[in-house]
C-alpha positions as CSV (number, residue, x, y, z in Angstrom):
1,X,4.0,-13.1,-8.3
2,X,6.0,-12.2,-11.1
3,X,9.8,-10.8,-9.9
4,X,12.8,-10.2,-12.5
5,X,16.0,-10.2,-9.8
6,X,19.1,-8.1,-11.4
7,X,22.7,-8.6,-9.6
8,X,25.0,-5.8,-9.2
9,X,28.4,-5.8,-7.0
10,X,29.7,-8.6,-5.7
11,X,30.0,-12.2,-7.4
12,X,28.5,-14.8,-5.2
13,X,29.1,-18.8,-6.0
14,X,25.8,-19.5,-5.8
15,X,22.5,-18.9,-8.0
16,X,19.7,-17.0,-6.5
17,X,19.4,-15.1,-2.7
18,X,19.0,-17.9,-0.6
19,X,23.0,-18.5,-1.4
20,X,23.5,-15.2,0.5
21,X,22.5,-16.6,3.5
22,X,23.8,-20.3,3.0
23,X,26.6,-22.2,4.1
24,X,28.3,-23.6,1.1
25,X,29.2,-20.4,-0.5
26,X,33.3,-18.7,0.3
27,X,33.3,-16.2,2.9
28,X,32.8,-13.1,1.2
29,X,29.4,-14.5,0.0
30,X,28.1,-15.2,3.5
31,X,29.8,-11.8,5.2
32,X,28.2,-9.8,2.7
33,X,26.2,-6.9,3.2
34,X,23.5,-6.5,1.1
35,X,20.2,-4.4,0.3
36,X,17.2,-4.9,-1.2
37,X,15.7,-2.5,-3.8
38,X,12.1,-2.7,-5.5
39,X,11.6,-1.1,-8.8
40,X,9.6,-1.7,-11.6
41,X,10.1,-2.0,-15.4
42,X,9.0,1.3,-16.0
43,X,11.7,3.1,-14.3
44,X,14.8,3.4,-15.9
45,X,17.9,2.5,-13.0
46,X,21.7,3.6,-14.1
47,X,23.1,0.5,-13.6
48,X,26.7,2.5,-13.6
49,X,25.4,4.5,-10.4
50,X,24.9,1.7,-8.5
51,X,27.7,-0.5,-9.2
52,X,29.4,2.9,-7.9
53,X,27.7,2.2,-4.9
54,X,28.5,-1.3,-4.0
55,X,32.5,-0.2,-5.0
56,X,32.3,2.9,-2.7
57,X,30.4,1.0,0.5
58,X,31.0,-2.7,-0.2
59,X,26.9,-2.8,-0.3
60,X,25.6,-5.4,-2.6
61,X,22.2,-4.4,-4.2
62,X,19.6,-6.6,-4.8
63,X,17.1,-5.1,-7.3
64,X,13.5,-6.8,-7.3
65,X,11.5,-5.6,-10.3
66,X,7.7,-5.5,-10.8
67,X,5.8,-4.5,-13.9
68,X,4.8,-1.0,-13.2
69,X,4.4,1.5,-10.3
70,X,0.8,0.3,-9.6
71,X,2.2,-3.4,-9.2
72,X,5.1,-2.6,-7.1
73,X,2.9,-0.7,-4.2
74,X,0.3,-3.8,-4.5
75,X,3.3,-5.6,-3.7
76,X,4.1,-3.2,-0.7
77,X,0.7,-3.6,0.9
78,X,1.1,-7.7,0.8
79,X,4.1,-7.5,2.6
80,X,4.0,-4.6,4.4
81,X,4.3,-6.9,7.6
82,X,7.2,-8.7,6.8
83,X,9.1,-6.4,3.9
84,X,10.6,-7.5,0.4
85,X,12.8,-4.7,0.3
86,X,14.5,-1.6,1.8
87,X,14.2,0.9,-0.7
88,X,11.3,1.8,-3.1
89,X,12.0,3.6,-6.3
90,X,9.2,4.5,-8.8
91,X,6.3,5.5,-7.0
92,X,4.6,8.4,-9.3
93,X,2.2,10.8,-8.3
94,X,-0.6,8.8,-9.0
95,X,0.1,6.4,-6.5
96,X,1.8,8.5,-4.2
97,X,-1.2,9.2,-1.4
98,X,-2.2,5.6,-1.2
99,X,1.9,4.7,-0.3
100,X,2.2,7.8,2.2
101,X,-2.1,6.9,3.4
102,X,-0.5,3.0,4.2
103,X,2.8,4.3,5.9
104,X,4.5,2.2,3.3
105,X,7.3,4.1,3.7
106,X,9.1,5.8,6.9
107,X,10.2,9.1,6.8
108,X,13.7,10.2,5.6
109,X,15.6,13.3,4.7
110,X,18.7,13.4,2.3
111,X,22.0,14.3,2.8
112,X,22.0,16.5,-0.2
113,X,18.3,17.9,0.3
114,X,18.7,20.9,-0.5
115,X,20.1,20.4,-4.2
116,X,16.6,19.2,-5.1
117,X,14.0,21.3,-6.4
118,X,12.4,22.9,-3.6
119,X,8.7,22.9,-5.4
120,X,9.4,19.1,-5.7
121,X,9.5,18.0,-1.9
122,X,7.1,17.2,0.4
123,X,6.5,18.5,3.8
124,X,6.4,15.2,5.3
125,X,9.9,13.8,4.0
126,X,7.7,10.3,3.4
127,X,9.6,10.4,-0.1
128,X,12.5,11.7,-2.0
129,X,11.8,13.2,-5.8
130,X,14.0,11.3,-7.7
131,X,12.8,12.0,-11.2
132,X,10.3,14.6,-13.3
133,X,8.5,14.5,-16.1
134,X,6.7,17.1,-17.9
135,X,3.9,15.4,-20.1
136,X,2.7,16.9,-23.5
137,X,1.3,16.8,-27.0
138,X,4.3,16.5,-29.4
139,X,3.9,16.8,-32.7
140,X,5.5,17.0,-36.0
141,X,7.5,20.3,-37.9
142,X,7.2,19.2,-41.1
143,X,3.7,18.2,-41.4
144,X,2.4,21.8,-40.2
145,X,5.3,24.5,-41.3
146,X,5.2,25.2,-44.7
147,X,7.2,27.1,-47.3
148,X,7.1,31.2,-46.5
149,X,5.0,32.8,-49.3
150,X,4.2,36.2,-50.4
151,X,2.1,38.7,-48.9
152,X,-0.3,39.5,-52.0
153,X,0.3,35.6,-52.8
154,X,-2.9,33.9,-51.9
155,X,-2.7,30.2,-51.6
156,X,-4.6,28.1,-54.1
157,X,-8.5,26.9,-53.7
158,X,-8.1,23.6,-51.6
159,X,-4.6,23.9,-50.3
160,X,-4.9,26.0,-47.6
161,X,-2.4,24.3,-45.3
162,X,-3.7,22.9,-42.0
163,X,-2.7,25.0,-38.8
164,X,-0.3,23.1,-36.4
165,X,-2.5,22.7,-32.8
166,X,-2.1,24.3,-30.5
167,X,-3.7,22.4,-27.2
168,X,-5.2,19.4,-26.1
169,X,-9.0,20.5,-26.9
170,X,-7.7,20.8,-30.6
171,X,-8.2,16.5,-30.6
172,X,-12.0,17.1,-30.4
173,X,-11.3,19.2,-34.0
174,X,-12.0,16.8,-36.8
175,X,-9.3,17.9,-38.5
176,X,-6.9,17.6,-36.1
177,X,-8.5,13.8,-34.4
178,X,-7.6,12.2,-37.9
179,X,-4.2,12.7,-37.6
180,X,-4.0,11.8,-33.5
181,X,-2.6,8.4,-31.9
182,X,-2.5,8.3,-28.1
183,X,-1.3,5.3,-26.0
184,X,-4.0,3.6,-24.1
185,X,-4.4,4.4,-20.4
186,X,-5.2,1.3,-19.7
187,X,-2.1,-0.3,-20.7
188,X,0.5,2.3,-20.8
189,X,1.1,4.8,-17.9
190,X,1.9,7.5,-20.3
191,X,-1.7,7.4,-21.3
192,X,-2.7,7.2,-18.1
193,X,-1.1,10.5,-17.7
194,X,-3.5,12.0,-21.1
195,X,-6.3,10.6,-19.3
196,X,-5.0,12.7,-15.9
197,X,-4.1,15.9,-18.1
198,X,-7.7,15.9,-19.9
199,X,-9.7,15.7,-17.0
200,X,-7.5,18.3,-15.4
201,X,-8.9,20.5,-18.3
202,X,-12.6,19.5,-18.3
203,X,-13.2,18.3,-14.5
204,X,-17.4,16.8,-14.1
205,X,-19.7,19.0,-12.3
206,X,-18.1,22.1,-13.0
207,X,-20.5,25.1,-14.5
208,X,-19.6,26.3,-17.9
209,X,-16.7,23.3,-18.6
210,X,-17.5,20.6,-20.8
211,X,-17.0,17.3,-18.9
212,X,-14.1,15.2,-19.5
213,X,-16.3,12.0,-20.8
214,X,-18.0,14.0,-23.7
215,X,-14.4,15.4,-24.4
216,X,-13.1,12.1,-24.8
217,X,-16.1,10.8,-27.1
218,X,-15.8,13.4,-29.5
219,X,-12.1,13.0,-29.7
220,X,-12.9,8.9,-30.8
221,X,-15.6,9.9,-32.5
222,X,-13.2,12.3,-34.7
223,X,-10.7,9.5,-35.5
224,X,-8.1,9.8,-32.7
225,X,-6.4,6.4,-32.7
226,X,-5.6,4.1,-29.4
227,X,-2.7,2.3,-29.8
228,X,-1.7,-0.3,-27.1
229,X,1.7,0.9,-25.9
230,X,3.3,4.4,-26.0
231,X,6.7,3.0,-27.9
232,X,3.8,1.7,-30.4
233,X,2.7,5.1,-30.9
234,X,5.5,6.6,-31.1
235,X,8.1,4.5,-32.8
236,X,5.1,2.9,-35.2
237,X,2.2,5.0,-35.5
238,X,3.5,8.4,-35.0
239,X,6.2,9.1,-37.9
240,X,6.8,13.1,-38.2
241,X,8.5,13.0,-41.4
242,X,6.0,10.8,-43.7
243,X,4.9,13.9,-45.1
244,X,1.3,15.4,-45.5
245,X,0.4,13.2,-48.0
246,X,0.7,10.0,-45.8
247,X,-2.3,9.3,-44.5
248,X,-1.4,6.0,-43.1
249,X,0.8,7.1,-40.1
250,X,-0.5,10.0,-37.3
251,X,1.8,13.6,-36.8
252,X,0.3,14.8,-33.6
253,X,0.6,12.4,-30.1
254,X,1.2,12.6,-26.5
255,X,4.6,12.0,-24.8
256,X,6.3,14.7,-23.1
257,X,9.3,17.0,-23.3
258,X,12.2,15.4,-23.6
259,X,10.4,13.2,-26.6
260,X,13.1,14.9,-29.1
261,X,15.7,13.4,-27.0
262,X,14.5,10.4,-26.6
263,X,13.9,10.2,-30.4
264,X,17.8,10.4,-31.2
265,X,18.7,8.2,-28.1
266,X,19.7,5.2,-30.2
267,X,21.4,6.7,-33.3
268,X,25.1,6.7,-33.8
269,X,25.6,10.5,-33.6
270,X,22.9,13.4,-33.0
271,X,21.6,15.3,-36.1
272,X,21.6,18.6,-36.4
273,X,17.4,18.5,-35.7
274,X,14.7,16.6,-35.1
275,X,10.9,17.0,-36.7
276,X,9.6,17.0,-33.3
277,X,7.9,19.9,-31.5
278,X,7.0,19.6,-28.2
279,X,2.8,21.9,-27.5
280,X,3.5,23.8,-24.6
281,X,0.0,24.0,-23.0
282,X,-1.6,21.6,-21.2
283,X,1.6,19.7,-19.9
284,X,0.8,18.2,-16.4
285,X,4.2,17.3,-13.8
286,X,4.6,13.7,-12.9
287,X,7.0,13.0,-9.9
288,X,8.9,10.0,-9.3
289,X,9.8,9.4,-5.9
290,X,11.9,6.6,-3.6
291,X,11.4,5.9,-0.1
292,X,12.7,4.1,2.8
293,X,10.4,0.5,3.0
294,X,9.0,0.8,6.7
295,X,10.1,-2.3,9.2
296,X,13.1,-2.4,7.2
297,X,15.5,-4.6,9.4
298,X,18.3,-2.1,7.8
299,X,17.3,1.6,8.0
300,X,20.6,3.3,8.0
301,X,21.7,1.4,4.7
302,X,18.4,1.9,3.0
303,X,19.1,5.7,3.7
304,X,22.3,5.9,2.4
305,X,21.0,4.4,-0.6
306,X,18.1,6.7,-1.4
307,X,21.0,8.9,-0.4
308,X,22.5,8.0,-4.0
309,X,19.8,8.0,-5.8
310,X,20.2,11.9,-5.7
311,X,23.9,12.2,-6.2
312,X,25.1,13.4,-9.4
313,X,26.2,10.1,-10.8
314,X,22.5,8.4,-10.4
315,X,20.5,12.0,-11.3
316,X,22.8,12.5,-14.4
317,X,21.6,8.3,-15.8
318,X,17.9,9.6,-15.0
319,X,16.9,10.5,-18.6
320,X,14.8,7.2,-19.6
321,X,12.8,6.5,-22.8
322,X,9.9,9.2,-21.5
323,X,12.2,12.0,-21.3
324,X,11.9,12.2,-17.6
325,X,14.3,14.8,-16.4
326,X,16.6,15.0,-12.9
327,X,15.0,16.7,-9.5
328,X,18.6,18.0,-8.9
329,X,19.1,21.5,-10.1
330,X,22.5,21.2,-10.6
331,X,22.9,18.1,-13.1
332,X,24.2,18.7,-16.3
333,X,22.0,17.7,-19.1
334,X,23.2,14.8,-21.4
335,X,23.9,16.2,-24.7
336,X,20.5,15.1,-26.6
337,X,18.7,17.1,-23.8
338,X,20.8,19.8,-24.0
339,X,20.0,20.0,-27.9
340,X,16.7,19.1,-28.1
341,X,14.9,18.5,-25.2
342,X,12.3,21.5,-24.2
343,X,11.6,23.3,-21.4
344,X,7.7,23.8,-20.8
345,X,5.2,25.1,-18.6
346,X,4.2,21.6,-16.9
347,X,1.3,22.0,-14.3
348,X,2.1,19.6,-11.0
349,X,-1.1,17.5,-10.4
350,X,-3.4,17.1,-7.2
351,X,-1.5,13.8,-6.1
352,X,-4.1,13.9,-3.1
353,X,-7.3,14.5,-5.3
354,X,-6.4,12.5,-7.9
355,X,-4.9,9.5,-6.0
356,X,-8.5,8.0,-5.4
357,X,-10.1,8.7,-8.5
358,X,-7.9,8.1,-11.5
359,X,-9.0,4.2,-12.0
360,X,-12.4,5.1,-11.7
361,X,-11.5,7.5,-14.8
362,X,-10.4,3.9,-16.5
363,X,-13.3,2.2,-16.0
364,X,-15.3,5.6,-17.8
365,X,-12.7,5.5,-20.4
366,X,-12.9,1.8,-20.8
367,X,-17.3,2.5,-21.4
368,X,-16.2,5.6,-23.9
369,X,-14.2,3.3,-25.7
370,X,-16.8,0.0,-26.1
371,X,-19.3,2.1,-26.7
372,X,-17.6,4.4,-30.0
373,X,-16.4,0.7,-31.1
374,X,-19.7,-0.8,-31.1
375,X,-21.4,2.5,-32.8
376,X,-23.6,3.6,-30.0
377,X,-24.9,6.7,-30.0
378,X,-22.3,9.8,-28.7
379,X,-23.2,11.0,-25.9
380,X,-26.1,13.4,-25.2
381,X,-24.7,17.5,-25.4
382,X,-24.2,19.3,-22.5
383,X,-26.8,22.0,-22.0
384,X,-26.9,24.6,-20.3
385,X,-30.1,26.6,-18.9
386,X,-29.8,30.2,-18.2
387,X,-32.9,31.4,-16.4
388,X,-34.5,34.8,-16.9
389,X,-33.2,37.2,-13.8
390,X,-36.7,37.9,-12.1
């Protein structure tokens, strides 16, 4: 099993756990209180929030960190008998049923409950929103808005300018698939999410919708690129300000948000704007909870710790590379969110539909994808038969 262990708080003399509970350590080493907290690489943890934590209650935390949110509940279930940890943090929506289903977790309700927001928590208290993000198409400014022209001045023959989209169904346009990149869902989560926001749109079985798989096919078919990893797409593959002419990189790609933010996160200074807009239809709400590990042989510390993980220190650090945004209503944004980060109509998902069904969705987007590399046939139209009223 692959773990990444991260210290923060006190200095012991020794290298690894085991010296916690050893005898050739100094004192403070072996009296020290300490809790365990499972995370995964994905989730971004203010390291400055908990080092407040261990200052404030002497509470050493030990952070165990898995690849991704899927890894860390496999991780759960193995030792759901005999616990890793005492705190969960990163369990999306897409995994939340199968971690509540399990009774992985033990009920818990916040001190500061009721600074969340209210549409974020669950009736059963099994987990605490921690984080939200609201993922979209983003797209560029440039690459769409053009110069203002006359009324009576008609644009020449063959440089009409292409319309910016508008919605997710505009990647099955041809002109509009060309100039596409979308992470994978079967490496990166935030495609996972496209894969979750499409279907959404075009569910299977439904009268009158077009099914999610022929959506998909056309969209390959049209020239929407896959890249393997979402910073790929974006930092690489998606460049807004190429220009028109620059066929080589892609203006239109999924993310969310609070991509514009995350786009300045690294410069020395903000600018005064970024050629990122965020599509405001067809956003879906991903949660991010944390939960008290059940069997825990330390209850009341792991509550005090999920206990932090919604006090203003932690929720203000929450802003990661996705754009994720606080569950507390009362955070003050961080000055690239307060300049560019967007506020959008994002639609929470069925956690208890989907949480079943999404990597059966993989495996239909894996045969999508094999099948428009290997130049099989699309698939067959949808038709529909409308019989004669007798």
């Amino acid at each position: 099993m692959d773990k990444s262990f991260l210290r923060f708080g006190i200095t012991v003399c020794a290298v690894g756990f085991v010296a916690l509970l050893g005898g050739g350590c100094a004192t403070t080493a072996k009296t020290a209180t300490t809790i365990r907290l499972l995370t995964h690489e994905e989730f971004h943890l203010p390291q400055e929030a908990i080092d407040d934590f261990t200052t404030r209650t002497g509470i050493e935390v030990l952070v165990f960190t898995e690849k991704d949110t899927t890894s860390m509940v496999d991780l759960l279930e193995r030792t759901a008998a005999s616990p890793v940890a005492d705190v969960v943090l990163g369990i999306d929506s897409l995994e939340r049923r199968r971690v509540t289903e399990n009774r992985l977790v033990e009920p818990y309700r916040p001190i500061a409950i009721d600074r969340l927001d209210p549409s974020l928590l669950l009736q059963d208290e099994m987990l605490t929103p921690i984080s939200q993000l609201a993922a979209c198409l983003n797209r560029s400014k440039s690459r769409y808005d053009t110069a203002p022209r006359r009324v009576d001045q008609l644009p020449e023959p063959g440089d009409i300018p292409l319309l910016a989209p508008e919605k997710i169904d505009d990647l099955a346009d041809p002109r509009h698939a060309a100039t596409a990149v979308i992470p994978d869902p079967l490496s990166s989560r935030l495609g996972l999410y496209f894969l979750v926001a499409v279907e959404r749109l075009h569910p299977e079985n439904v009268e009158g919708v077009t099914p999610w798989p022929k959506v998909v096919d056309e969209m390959l078919r049209w020239g929407v690129e896959i890249a393997p990893s979402w910073e790929e797409a974006w930092f690489s593959r998606f460049q807004p300000s190429a220009g028109s002419e620059n066929t080589d990189t892609r203006s239109l790609t999924w993310g969310s948000s609070g991509m514009p933010a995350v786009s300045v996160r690294f410069l020395p200074e903000l600018p005064d704007d970024v050629d990122v807009a965020v599509i405001d239809n067809g956003c879906i709400k991903i949660v991010n909870y944390a939960g008290v590990v059940s069997n825990t042989p330390d209850r009341r510390n792991a509550g005090r710790l999920v206990d932090t993980l919604i006090e203003p220190l932690f929720q203000y650090g929450v802003p990661d590379r996705y754009g994720s945004r606080p569950t507390r209503t009362d955070i003050v944004r961080t000055d690239a969110w307060r300049r560019f980060g967007v506020d959008v109509t994002a639609i929470p998902i069925d956690e208890w539909r989907i949480g079943p069904l999404w990597e059966v969705w993989l495996m239909t987007w894996k045969q999508i994808v094999d099948s428009v590399a290997s130049g099989e046939e699309p698939l067959p139209p949808v038709v529909e038969v409308t019989l004669p009223a007798e």
